[in-house]
C-alpha positions in Angstrom: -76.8 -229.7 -78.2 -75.9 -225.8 -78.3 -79.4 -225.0 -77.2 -78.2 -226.5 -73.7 -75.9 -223.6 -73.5 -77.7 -221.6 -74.0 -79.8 -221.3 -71.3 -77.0 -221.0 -68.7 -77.7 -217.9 -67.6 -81.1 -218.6 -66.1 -79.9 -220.0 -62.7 -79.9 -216.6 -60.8 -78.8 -218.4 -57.5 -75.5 -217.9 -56.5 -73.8 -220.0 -54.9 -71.6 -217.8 -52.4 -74.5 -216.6 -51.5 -75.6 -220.1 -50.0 -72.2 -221.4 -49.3 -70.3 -218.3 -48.1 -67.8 -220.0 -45.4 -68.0 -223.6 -47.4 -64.7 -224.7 -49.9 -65.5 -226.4 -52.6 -63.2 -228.6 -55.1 -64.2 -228.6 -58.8 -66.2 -231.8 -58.6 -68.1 -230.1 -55.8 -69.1 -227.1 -58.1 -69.9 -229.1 -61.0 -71.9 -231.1 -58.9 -74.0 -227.9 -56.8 -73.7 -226.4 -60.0 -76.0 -229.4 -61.3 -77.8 -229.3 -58.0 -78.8 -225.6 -58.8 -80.2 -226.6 -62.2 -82.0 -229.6 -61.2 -84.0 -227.6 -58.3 -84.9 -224.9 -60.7 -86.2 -227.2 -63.5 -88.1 -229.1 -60.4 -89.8 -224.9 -59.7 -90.1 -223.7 -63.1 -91.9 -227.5 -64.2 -94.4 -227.4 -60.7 -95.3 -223.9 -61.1 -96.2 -224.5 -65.1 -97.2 -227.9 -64.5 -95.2 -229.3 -67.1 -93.7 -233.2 -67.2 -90.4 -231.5 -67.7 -88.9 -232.3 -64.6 -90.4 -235.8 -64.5 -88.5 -236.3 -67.7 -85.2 -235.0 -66.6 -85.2 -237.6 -63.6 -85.8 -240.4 -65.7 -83.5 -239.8 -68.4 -80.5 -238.4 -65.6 -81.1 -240.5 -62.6 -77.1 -241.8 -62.5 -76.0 -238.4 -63.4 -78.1 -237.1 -60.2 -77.1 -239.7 -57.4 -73.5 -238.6 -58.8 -73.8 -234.8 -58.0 -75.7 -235.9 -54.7 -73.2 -238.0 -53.3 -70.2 -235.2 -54.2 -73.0 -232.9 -52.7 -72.9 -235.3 -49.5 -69.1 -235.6 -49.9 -68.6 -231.7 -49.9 -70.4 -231.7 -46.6 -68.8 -234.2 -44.9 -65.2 -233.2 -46.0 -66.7 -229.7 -44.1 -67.1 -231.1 -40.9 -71.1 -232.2 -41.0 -72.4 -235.0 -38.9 -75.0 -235.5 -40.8 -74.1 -234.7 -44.4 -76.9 -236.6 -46.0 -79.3 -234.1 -43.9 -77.5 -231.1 -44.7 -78.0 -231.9 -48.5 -81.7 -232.4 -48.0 -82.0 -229.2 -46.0 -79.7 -227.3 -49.0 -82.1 -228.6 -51.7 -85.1 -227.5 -49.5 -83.4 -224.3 -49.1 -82.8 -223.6 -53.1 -86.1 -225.0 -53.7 -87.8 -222.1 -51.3 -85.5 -219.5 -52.8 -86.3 -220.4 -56.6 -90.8 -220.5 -55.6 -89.9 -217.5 -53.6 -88.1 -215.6 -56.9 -91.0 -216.8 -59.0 -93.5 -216.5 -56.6 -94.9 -212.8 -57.7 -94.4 -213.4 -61.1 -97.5 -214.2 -63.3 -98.1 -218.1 -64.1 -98.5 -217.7 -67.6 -95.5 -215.6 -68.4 -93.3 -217.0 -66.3 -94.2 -220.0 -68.4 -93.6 -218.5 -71.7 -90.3 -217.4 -70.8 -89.3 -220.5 -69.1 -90.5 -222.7 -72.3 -87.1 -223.6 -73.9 -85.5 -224.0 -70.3 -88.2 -226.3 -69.6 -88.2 -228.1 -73.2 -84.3 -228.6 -73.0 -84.1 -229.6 -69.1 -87.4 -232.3 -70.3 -86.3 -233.4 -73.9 -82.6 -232.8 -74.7 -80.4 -233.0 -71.2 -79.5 -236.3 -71.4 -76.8 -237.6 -68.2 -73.7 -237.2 -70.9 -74.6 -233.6 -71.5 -75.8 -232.8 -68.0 -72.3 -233.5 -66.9 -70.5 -231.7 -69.6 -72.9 -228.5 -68.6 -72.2 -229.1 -65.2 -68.1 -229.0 -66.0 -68.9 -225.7 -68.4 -71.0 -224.5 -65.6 -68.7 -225.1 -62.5 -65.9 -223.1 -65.0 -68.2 -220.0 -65.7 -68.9 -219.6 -61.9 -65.7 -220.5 -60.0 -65.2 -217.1 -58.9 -68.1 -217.1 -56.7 -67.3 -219.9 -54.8 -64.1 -220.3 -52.3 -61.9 -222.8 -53.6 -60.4 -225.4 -50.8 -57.0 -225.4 -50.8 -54.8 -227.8 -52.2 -53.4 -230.9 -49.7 
């Protein structure tokens, strides 16, 4: 399980960056934390056409609805209408953002440096460890997020 730390530091995304005026509660970084991993395995696995992804779904399907629907919650507890929309319009977002970052790299060794992300997100990120990443994850990066305020 170590290996799945140690990619961490490959999601170059930052969230304050995407949420600047948004306040988020642990769960809700844990959870956009997982969303920001999820969106860049989907990239990385389409642009190396690799069954990584695929794999990740199938074995982490609960573990995603989970981080969507806090994703949904975050945005609704933020004052959106349509909260469902607004996490289908974030995911779109980070998804353009990651092919545009990747976008002038070359196929091949983008591929060869994404390998291990791609072999850990597809092989070895089961749902029990995708949450616990999510926690470690949402711990490393809680600086760059606004925290709400506590009732």
């Amino acid at each position: 399980m170590r290996s799945v730390f140690v990619f961490a530091g490959v999601l170059s995304i930052t969230a304050s960056a995407v949420h600047a005026e948004e306040c988020f509660t642990s769960v809700d970084i844990e959870a956009d934390q997982a969303i920001l991993y999820q969106t860049e395995l989907m990239v990385v696995s389409d642009i190396c056409r690799n069954d990584a992804y695929v794999s990740f779904l199938t074995r982490n399907t609960d573990a995603i609805r989970y981080f969507q629907k806090q994703m949904i919650t975050h945005f609704a507890r933020g004052g959106s209408s349509d909260a469902v929309g607004d996490l289908d319009t974030y995911t779109t977002r980070l998804a353009n953002q990651t092919m545009l970052r990747y976008g002038g790299a070359p196929t091949a060794s983008l591929c060869r440096d994404k390998q291990t992300f791609m072999l850990t997100g597809g092989r070895y990120l089961d749902e029990p460890t995708l949450r616990q990443w999510a926690v470690s994850q949402a711990r490393a990066n809680v600086g760059k997020y606004r925290i709400c305020p506590v009732p």
